[in-house]
C-alpha positions, -999 to +999 in steps of 0.1 A: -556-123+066-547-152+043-506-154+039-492-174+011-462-166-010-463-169-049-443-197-071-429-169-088-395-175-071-391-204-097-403-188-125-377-194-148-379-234-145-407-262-148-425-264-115-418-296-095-431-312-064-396-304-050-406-265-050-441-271-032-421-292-005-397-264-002-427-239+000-441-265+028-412-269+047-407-235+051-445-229+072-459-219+046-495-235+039-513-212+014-496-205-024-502-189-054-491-208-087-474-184-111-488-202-146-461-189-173-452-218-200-415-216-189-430-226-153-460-248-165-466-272-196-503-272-197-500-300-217-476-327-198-497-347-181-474-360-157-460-328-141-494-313-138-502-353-119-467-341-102-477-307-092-512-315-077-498-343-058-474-320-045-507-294-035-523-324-018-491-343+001-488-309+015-519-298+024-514-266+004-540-241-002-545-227-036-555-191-030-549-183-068-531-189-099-518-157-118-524-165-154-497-163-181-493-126-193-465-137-217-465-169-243-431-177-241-392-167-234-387-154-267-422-131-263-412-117-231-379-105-242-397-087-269-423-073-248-450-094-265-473-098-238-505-120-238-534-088-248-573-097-246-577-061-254-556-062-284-577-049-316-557-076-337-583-106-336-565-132-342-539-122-315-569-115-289-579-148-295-545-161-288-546-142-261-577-155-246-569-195-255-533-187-234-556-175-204-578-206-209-551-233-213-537-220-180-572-227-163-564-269-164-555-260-134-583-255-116-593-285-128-568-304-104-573-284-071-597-262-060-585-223-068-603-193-053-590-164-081-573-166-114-555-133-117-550-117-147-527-085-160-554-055-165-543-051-204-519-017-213-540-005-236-578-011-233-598-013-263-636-017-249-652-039-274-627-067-275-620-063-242-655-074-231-656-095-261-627-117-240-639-111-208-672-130-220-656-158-234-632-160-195-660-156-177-679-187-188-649-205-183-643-192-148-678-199-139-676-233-150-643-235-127-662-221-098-631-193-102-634-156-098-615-132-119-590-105-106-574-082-125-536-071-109-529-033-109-493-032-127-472-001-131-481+025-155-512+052-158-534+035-175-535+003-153-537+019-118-565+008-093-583+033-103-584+028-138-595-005-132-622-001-110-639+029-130-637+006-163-655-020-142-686+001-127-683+019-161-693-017-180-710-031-151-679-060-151-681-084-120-648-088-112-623-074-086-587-062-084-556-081-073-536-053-055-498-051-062-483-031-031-451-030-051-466-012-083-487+009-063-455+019-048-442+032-076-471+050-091-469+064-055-507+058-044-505+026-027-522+039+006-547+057-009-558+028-035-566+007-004-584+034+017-604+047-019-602+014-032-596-014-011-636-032-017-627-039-045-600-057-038-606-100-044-567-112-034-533-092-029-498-093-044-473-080-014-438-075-024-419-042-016-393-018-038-379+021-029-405+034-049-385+034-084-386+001-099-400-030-095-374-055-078-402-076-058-383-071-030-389-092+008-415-068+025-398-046+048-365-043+028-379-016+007-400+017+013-435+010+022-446+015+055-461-018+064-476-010+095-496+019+080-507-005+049-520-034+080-542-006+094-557+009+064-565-028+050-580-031+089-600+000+082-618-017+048-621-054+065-599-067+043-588-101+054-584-126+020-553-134+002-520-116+015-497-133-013-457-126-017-443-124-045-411-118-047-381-127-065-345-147-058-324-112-067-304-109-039-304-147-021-280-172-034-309-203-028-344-209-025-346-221+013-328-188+019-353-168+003-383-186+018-373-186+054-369-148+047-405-147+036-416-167+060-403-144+087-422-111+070-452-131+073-441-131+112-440-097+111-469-093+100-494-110+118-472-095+148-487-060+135-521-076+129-522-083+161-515-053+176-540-034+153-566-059+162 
């Protein structure tokens, strides 16, 4: 398995080589950049310079970057998410140019997966329309494309997988433990499931909301997830991403992480 942790931690503020030290100092070598606009100016030149200098100084390992599925503050607050399903053309497009200004990225370091939110509401035709367009760009990237389960009935594992075989789509999933949780089929989406999946998303909750809690503070039985993920040979990205709720600093939160990653390949281990 592949541990890492998410940037999602510092969501809220511009991403700075202070936060990939902290990552580093913390044992973790692997990370998953969480690309929102509040976190990211695609734009600046200097803190993207600042950001893969901070990759490189510490040897990090880009597993994937979780593209922007909102365009700003103001948009998420409103519930106006970035839709390259949307029927609307002009906002597809929008859409689509958010998910492609995000990709500079890949352009600084090398990135395995660019995850992206499987859309709430799928309309076929512009849905393949945009995954056209991101596939040419991912190609060019040398990226792959993996669309995250996230919670509601209509963007389960399985919905995304059957819309895949059903339009012969090559891409894979990014499984979310936590939203699985909730829907209340996470073990059964990785035994049914679990070839499909490109990179993981591990974070825990009680089953009724999504708080991105540490693994092993919440619900899930994690030693029960390890086996069935043994069973299908998974053994890519295991990527937390959790949230500061709860922890009054960073270096808190990390050394909590980095202690479920302990547990983790303690159970591995033992599975092994």
């Amino acid at each position: 398995m592949i541990y890492g942790i998410s940037t999602h931690p510092f969501a809220y503020e511009l991403l700075k080589r202070k936060h990939l030290d902290l990552i580093a100092d913390n044992g973790f070598s692997v990370i998953e950049i969480f690309s929102s606009r509040m976190q990211i100016d695609f734009n600046n030149h200097s803190q993207l310079k600042e950001i893969a200098k901070g990759v490189s100084d510490n040897k990090l390992m880009v597993n994937s970057v979780h593209a922007p599925f909102y365009f700003d503050l103001a948009s998420l607050k409103n519930r106006m998410f970035v839709n390259i399903a949307s029927e609307n053309e002009e906002y597809r497009n929008k859409s689509v140019e958010e998910i492609k200004a995000s990709m500079v990225l890949a352009t600084l370091f090398p990135v395995d997966y660019y995850v992206i939110h499987f859309p709430y509401n799928v309309i076929r035709d512009p849905f393949l329309k945009s995954l056209e367009e991101l596939f040419v760009f991912a190609e060019h990237l040398q990226v792959k494309l993996a669309f995250e389960n996230i919670p509601g009935s209509r963007t389960s594992v399985a919905s995304i997988v059957k819309f895949f075989e059903d339009n012969l789509v090559p891409a894979g999933v990014c499984f979310d433990t936590g939203h699985a949780n909730i829907r209340g089929t996470l073990y059964n989406d990785i035994e049914k499931y679990g070839v499909n999946f490109f990179t993981m998303h591990v974070h825990d909750n009680v089953g009724d909301s999504d708080s991105h809690l540490v693994p092993f503070e919440g619900n899930i039985d994690w030693e029960r997830v390890m086996k069935l993920l043994k069973g299908v040979d998974y053994k890519w990205g295991f990527i937390l991403e959790i949230r500061m709720s709860g922890f009054s600093d960073y270096d808190m939160l990390l050394k909590d992480a980095y202690n479920a990653v302990c547990k983790f390949k303690e159970i591995e281990s033992r599975i092994e």
